[in-house]
N, CA, C and O atoms as a GROMACS GRO file, in nm:
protein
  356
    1UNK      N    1   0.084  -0.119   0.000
    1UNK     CA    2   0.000   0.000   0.000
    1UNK      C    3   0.088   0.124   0.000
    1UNK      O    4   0.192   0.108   0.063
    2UNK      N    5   0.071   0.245  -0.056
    2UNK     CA    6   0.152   0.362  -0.062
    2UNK      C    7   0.093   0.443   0.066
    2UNK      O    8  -0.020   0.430   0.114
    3UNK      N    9   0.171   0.508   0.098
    3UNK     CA   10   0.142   0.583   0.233
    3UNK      C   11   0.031   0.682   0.255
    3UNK      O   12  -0.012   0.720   0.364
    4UNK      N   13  -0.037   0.745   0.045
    4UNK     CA   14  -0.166   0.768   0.060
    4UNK      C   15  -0.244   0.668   0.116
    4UNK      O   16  -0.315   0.713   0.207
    5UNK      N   17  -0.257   0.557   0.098
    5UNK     CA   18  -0.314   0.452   0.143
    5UNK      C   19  -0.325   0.417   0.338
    5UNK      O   20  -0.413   0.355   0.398
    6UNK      N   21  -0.243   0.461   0.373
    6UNK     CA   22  -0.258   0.469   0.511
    6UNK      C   23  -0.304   0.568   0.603
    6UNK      O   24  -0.275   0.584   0.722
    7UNK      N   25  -0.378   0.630   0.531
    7UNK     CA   26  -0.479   0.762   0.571
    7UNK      C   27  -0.414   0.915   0.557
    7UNK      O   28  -0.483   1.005   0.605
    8UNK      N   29  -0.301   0.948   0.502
    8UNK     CA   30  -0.217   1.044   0.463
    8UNK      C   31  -0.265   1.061   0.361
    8UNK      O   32  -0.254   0.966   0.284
    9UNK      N   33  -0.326   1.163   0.319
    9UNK     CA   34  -0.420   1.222   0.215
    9UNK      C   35  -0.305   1.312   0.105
    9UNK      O   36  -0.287   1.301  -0.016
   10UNK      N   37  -0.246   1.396   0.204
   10UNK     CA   38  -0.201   1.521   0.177
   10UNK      C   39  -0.067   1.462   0.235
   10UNK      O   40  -0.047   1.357   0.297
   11UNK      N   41   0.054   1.604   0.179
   11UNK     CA   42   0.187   1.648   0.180
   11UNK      C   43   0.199   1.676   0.352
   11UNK      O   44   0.314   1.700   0.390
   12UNK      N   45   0.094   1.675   0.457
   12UNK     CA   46   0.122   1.780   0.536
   12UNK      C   47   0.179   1.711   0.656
   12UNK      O   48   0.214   1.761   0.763
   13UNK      N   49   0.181   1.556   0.610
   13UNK     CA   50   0.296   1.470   0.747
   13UNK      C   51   0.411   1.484   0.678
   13UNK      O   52   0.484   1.557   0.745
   14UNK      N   53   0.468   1.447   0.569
   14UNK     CA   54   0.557   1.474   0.533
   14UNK      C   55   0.606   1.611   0.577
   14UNK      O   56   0.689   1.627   0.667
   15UNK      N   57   0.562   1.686   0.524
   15UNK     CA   58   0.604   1.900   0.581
   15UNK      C   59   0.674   1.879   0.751
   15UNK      O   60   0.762   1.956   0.790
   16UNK      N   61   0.631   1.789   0.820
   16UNK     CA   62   0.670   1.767   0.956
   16UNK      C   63   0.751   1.709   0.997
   16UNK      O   64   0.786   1.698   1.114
   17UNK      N   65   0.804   1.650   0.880
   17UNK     CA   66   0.951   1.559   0.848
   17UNK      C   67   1.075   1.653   0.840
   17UNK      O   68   1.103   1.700   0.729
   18UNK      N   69   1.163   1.689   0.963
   18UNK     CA   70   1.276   1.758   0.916
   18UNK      C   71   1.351   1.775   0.805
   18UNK      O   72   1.402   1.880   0.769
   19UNK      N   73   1.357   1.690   0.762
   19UNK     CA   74   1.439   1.644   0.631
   19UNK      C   75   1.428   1.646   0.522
   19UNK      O   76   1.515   1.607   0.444
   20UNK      N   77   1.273   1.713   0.475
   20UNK     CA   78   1.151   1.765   0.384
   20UNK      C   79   1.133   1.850   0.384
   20UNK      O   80   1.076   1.894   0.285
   21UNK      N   81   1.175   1.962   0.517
   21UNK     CA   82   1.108   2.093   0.477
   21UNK      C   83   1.126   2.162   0.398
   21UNK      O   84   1.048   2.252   0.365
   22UNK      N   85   1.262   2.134   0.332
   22UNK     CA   86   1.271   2.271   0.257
   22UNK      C   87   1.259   2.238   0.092
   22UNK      O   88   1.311   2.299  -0.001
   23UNK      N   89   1.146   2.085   0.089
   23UNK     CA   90   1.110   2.104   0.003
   23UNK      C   91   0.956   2.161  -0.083
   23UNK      O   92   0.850   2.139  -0.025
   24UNK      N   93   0.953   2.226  -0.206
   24UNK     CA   94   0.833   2.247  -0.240
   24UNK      C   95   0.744   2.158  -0.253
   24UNK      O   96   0.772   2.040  -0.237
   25UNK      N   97   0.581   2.215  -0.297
   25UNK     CA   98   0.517   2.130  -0.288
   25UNK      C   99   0.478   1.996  -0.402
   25UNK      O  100   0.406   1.896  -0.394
   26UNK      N  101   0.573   2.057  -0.517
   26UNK     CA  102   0.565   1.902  -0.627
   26UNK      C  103   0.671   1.809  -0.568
   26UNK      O  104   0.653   1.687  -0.568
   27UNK      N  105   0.805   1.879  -0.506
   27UNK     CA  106   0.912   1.721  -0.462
   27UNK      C  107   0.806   1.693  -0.380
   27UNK      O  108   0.770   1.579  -0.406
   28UNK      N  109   0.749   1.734  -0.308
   28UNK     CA  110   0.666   1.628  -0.173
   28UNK      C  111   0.601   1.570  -0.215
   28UNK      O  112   0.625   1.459  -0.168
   29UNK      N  113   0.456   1.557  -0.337
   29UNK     CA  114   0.369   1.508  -0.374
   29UNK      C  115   0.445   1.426  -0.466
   29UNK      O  116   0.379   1.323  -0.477
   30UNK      N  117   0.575   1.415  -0.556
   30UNK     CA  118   0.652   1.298  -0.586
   30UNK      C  119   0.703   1.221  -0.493
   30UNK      O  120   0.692   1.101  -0.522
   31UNK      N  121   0.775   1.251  -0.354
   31UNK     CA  122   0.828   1.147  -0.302
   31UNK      C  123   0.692   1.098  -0.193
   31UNK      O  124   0.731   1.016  -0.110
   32UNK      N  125   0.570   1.127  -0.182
   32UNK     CA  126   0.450   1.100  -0.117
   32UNK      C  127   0.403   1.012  -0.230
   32UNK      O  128   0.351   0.908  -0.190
   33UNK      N  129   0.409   1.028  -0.393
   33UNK     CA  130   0.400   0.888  -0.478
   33UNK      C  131   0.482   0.814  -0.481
   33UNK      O  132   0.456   0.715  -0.551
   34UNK      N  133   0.610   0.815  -0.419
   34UNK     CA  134   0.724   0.708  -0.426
   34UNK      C  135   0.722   0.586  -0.326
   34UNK      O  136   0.765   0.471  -0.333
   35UNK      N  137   0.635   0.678  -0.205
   35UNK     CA  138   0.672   0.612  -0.117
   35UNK      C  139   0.570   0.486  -0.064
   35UNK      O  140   0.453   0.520  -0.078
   36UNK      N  141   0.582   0.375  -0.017
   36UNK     CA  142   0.541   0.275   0.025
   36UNK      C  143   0.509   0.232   0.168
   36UNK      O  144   0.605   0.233   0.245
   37UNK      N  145   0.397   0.197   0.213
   37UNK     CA  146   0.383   0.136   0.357
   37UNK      C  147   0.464  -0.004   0.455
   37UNK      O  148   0.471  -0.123   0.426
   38UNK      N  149   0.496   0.042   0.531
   38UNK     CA  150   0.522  -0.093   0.600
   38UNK      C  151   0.497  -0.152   0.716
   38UNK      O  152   0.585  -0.112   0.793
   39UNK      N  153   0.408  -0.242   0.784
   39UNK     CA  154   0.427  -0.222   0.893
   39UNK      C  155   0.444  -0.344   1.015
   39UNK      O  156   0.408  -0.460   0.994
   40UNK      N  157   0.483  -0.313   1.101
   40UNK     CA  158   0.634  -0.393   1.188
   40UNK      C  159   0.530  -0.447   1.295
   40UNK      O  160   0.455  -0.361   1.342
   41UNK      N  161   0.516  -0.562   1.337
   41UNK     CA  162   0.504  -0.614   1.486
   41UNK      C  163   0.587  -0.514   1.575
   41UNK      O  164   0.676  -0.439   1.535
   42UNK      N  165   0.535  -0.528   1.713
   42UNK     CA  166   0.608  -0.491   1.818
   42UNK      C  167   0.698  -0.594   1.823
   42UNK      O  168   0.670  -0.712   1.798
   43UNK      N  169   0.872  -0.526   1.875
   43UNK     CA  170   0.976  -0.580   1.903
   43UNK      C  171   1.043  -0.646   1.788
   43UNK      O  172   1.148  -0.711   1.796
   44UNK      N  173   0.955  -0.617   1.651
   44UNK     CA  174   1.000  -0.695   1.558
   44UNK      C  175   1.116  -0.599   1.506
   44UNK      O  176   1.109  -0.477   1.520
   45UNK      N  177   1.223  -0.663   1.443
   45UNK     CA  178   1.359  -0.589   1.409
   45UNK      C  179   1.334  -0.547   1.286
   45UNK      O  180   1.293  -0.623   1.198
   46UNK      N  181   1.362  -0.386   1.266
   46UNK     CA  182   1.334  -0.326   1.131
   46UNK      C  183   1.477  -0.299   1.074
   46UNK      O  184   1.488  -0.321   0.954
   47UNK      N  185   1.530  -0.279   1.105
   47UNK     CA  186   1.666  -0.288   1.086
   47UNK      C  187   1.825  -0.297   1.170
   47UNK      O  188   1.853  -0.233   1.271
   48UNK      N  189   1.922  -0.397   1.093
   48UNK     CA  190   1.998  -0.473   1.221
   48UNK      C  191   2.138  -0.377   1.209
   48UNK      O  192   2.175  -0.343   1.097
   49UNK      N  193   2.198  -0.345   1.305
   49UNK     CA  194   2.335  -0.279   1.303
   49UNK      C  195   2.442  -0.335   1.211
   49UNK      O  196   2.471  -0.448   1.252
   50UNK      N  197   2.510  -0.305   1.109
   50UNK     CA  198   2.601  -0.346   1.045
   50UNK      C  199   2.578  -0.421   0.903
   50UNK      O  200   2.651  -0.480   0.822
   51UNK      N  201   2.455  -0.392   0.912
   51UNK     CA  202   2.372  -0.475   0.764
   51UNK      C  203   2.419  -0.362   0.646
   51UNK      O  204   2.451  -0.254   0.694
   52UNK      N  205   2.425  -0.372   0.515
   52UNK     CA  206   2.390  -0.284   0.418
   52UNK      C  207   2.259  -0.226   0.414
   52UNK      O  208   2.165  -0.299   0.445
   53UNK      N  209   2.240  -0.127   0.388
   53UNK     CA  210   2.059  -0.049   0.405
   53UNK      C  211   2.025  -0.026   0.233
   53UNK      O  212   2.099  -0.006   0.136
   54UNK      N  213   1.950  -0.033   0.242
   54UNK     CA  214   1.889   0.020   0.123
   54UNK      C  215   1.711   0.068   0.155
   54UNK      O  216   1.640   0.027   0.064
   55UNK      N  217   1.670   0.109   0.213
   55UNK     CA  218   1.582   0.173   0.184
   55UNK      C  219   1.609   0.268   0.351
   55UNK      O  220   1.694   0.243   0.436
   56UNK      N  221   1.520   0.361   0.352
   56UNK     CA  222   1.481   0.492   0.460
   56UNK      C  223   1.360   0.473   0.484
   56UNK      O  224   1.284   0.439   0.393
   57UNK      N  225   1.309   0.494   0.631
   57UNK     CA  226   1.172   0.462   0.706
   57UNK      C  227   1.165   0.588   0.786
   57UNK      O  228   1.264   0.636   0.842
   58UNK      N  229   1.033   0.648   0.790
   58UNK     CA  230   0.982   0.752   0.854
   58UNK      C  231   0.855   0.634   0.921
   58UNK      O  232   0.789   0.537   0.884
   59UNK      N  233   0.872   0.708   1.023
   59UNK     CA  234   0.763   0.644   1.122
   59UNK      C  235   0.686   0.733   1.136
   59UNK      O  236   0.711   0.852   1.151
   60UNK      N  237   0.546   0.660   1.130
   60UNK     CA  238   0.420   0.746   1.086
   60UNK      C  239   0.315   0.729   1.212
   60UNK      O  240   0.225   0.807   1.244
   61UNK      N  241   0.347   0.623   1.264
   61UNK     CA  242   0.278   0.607   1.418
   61UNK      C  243   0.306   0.496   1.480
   61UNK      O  244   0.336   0.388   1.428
   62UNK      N  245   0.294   0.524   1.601
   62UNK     CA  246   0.363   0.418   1.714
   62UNK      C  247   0.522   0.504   1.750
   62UNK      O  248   0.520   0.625   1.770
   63UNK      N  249   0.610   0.452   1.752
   63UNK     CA  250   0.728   0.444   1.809
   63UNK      C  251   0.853   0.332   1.844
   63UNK      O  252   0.843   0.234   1.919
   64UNK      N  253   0.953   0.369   1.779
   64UNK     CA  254   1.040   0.243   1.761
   64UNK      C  255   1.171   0.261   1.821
   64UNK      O  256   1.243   0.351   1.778
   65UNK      N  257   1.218   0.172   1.930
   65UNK     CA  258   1.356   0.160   2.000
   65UNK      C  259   1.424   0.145   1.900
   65UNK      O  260   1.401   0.061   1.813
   66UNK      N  261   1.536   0.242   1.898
   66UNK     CA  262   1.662   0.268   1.852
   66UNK      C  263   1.782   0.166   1.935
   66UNK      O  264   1.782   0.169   2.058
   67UNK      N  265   1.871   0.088   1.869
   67UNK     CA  266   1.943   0.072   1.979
   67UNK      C  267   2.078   0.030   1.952
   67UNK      O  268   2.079  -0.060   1.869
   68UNK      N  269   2.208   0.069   1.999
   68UNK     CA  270   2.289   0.091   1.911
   68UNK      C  271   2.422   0.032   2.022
   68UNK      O  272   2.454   0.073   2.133
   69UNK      N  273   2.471  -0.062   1.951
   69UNK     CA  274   2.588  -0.138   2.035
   69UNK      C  275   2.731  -0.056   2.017
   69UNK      O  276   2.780  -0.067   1.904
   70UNK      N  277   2.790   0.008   2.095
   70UNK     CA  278   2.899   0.088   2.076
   70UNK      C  279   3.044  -0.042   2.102
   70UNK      O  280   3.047  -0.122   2.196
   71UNK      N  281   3.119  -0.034   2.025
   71UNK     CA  282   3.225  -0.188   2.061
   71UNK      C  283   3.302  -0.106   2.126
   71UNK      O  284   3.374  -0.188   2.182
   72UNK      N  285   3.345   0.012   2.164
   72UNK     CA  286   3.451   0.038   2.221
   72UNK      C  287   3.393   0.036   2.379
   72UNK      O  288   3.468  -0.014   2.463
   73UNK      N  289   3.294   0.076   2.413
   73UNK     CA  290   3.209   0.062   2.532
   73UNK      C  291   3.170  -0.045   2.557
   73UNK      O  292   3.151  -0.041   2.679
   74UNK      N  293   3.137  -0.175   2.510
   74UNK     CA  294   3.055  -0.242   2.514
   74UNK      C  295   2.957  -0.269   2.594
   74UNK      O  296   2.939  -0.364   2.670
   75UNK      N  297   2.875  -0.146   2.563
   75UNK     CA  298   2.760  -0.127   2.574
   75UNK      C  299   2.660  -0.086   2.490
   75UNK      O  300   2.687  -0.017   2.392
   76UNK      N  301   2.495  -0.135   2.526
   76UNK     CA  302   2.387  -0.012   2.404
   76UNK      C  303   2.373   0.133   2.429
   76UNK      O  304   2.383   0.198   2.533
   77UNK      N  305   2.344   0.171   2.289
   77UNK     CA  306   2.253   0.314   2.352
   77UNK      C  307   2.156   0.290   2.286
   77UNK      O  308   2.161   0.244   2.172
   78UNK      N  309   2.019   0.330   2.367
   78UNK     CA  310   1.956   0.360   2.265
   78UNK      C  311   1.836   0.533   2.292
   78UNK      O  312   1.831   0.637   2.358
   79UNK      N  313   1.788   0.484   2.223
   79UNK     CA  314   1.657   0.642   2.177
   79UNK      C  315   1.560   0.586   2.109
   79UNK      O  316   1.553   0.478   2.049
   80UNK      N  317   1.480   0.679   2.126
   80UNK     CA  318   1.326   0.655   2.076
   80UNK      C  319   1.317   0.714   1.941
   80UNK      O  320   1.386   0.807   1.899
   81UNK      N  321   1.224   0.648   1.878
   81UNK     CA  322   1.203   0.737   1.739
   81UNK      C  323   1.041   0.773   1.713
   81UNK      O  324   0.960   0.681   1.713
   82UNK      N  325   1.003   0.893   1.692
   82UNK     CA  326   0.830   0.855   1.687
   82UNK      C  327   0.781   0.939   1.583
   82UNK      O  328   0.849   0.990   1.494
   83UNK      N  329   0.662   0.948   1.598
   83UNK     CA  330   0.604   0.967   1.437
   83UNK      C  331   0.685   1.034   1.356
   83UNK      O  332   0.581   0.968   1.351
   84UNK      N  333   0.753   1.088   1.292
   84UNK     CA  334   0.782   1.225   1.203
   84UNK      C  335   0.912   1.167   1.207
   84UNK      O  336   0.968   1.227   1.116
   85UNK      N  337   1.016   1.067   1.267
   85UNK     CA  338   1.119   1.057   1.281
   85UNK      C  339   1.156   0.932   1.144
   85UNK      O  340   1.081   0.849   1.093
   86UNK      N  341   1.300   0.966   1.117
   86UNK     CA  342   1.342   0.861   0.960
   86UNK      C  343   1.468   0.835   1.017
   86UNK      O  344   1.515   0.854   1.129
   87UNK      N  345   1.509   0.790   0.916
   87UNK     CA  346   1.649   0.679   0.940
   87UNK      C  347   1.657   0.594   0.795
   87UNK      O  348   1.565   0.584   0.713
   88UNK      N  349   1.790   0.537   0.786
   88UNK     CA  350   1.817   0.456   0.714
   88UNK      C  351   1.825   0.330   0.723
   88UNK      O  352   1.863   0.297   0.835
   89UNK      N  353   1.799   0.205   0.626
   89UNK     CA  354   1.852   0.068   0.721
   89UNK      C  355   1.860  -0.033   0.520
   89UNK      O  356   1.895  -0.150   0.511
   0.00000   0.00000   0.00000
């Protein structure tokens, strides 16, 4: 389903996307046709540390643990990510 499809009618979640703002309103309504739905179980892994990425995820609702193994610490960090927030994987 494309992300019109998930009740996003309009450009105006995107506009709330840092990483979008400073685009006009035809790049938005092209990358709002580019873009595709996905969506994750809880706890389910959307993307794993050290993998190759090929695609970028904006989270459109809910909220997803970030969590990030540092080797020189060996320890995690992590952070939250929630609606309006993207990333790569």
């Amino acid at each position: 389903a494309s992300i019109s499809g998930s009740g996003i009618t309009n450009t105006n979640f995107l506009k709330s996307v840092p990483l979008f703002q400073a685009l006009c309103e035809t790049q938005l309504n092209r990358l709002m046709n580019s873009l595709s739905m996905e969506q994750f179980e809880d706890r389910e892994p959307i993307i794993t540390q050290g993998e190759d990425g090929d695609a970028f995820y904006i989270v459109v609702s809910g909220r997803v643990l970030i969590t990030r193994v540092e080797a020189d610490a060996n320890k995690d960090r992590n952070s939250l990510a929630s609606p309006g927030s993207g990333g790569g994987g």
